[in-house]
N, C-alpha and C positions, 0 to 999 in steps of 0.2 A: 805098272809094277816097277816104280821107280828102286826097288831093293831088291831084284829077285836075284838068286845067289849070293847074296851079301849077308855080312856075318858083322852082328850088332852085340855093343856090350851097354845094358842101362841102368844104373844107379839109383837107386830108390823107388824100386819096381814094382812094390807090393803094395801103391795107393797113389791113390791122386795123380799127380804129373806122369810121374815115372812109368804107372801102370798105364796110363792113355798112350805115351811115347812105345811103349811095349808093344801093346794090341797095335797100334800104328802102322812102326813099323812091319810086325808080320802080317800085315794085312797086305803091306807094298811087296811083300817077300822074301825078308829079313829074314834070318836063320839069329834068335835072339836068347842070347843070355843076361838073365836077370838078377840084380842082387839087390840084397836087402836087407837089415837085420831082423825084418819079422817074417820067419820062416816058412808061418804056415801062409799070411799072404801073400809074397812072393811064389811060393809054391800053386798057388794058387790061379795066379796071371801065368805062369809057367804052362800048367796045364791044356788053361783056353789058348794059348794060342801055339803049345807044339814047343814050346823051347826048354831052358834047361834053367832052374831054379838054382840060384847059389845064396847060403849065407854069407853076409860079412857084415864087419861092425868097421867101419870105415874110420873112426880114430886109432885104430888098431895097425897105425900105418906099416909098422914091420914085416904087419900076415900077408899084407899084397901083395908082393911078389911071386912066393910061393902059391897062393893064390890065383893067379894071371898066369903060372908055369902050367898047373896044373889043369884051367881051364881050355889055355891054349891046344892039348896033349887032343882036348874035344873040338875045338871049332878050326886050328891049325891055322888057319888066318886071319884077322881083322880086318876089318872095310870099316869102322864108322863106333866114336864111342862117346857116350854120353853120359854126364855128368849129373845126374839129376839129383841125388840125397839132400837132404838140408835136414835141417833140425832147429829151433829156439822156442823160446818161451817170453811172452811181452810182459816187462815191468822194467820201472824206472831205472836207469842207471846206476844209480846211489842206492840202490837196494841191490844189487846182482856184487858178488862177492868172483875173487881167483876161479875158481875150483869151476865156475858157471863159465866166465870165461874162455877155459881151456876147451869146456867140452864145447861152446857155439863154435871156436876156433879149428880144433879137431873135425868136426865134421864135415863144417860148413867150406873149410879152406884147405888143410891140413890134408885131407881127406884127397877130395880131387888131382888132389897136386902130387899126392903119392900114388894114387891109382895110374896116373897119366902118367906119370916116369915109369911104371912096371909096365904099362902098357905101348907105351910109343915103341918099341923096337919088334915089335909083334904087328903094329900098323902098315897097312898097305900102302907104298906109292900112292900117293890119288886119293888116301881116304880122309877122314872127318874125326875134329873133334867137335861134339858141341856141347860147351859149358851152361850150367842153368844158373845165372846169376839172381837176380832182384833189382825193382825199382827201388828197393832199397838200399840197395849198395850204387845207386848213380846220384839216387837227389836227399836219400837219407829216412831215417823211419821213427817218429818220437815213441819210445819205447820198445825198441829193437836196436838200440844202440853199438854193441856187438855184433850183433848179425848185418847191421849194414857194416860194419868196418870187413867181415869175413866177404860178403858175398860185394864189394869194394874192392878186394882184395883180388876174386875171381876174376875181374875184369882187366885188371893189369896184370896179371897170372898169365890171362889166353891175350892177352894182345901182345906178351911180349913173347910168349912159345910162336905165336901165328908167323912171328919174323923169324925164329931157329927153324921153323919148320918147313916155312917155303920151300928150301930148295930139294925135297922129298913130294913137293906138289900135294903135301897134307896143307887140311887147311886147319883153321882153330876160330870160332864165332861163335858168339854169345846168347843165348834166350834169357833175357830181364821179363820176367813176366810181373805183372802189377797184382792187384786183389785181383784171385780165384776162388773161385768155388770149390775149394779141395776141404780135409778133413784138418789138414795144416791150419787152415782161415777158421775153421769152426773151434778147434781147440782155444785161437785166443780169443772169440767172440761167439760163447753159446748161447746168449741172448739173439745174438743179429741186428741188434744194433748199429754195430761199429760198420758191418755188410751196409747197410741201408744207407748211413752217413757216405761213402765211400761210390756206394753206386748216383748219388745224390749228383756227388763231385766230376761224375766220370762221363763226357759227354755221349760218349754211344750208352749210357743211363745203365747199364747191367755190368755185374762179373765176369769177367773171362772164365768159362771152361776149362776144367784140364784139356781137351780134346782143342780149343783153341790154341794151346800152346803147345799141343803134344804137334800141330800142324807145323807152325814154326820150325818147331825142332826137326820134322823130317824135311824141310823146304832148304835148311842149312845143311844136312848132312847132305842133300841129294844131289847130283850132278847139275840139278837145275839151278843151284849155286855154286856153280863150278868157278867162278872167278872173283869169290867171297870172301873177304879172311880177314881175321884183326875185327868182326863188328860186332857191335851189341844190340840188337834187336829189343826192344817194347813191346810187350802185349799187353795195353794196359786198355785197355780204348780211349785212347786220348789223356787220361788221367797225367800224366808225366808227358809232356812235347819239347824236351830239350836232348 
């Protein structure tokens, strides 16, 4: 029970990553608040596992704060916050206009980085952030060209907080998860196709699990990586070795 009495905040809580990192942690004994912008499933993962269901639309960076005041008022402390939302849609470059743009950027980076400023002075001595980047944003994605420059961006986001935050003994590391099996990966592939290609490529030959990374993610927040900070972790199986 590597969470018990620990008080967790997670980001896109109402499927795939964010929901396994959820049931996770309160399975280790996190005391966990979930947010989302889909209400009914995030309320949902709320439910099973005992915590407290929050809306939020995460490029909505101004709501945060009052949002993180207001949550605070229920858990009064943080121990451990994770970043997990993300959002995009796969096509070309040269076909994606501003307006697309703004919203990968907003969520994917925008997002995070405003969450974590209303949230660090609420953070414990000693606690965690841990950001969900992409093997996208290390070696790049042909037709996710935005979203790897956002979740690019994540990475040198937490590596350079991981140095302001040191001397509060917070730490700040990374989960770059590779192709999952989430609802995310089916949206841009409802054939399975591009799944098949990809598992082809990947030498442990299968998709990562959310539950595979939802591990990760507690392995970095947990005191078992207690002298961890600044790194970007892989879940890819082999898929990406650099």
């Amino acid at each position: 029970m590597r969470y018990k009495n620990k008080r967790a905040i997670v980001t896109g809580a109402a499927s795939g990553i964010g929901a396994a990192t959820t049931r996770h942690l309160a399975a280790e004994g996190a005391v966990v608040a979930a947010l989302d912008i889909d209400v009914d499933g995030v309320s949902a993962v709320a439910v099973e596992v005992g915590g407290t269901a929050i809306e939020v639309d995460l490029s909505d960076v101004d709501s945060l704060p009052p949002l993180v005041d207001d949550l605070m008022d229920e858990l009064h402390a943080l121990d451990l916050l994770v970043n997990c939302a993300g959002w995009d849609r796969a096509m070309p470059f040269v076909e994606t206009d501003s307006a697309f743009w703004r919203k990968v950027i907003d969520i994917n980076l925008m997002g995070p980085i405003g969450l974590t400023h209303a949230v660090l002075p609420h953070l414990q001595e000693g606690g965690a952030i841990v950001n969900v980047s992409s093997d996208a944003g290390r070696v790049g994605s042909s037709g996710e060209v935005v979203y790897s420059g956002a979740k690019g961006g994540i990475i040198g986001f937490s590596k350079a907080l991981a140095r302001e935050v040191a001397g509060r003994g917070i730490r700040v590391n990374v989960v770059a998860p590779g192709p999952t099996d989430t609802p995310f990966l089916s949206g841009f592939d409802p054939t399975g196709k591009l799944a098949e290609a990809m598992m082809r490529q990947t030498p442990l030959k299968k998709l990562a699990t959310p539950e595979d990374v939802a591990s990760a993610i507690a392995f970095l927040g947990s005191a078992d990586a207690g002298h961890i900070t600044g790194q970007v972790l892989s879940v890819s199986g082999g898929l990406t070795m650099v």
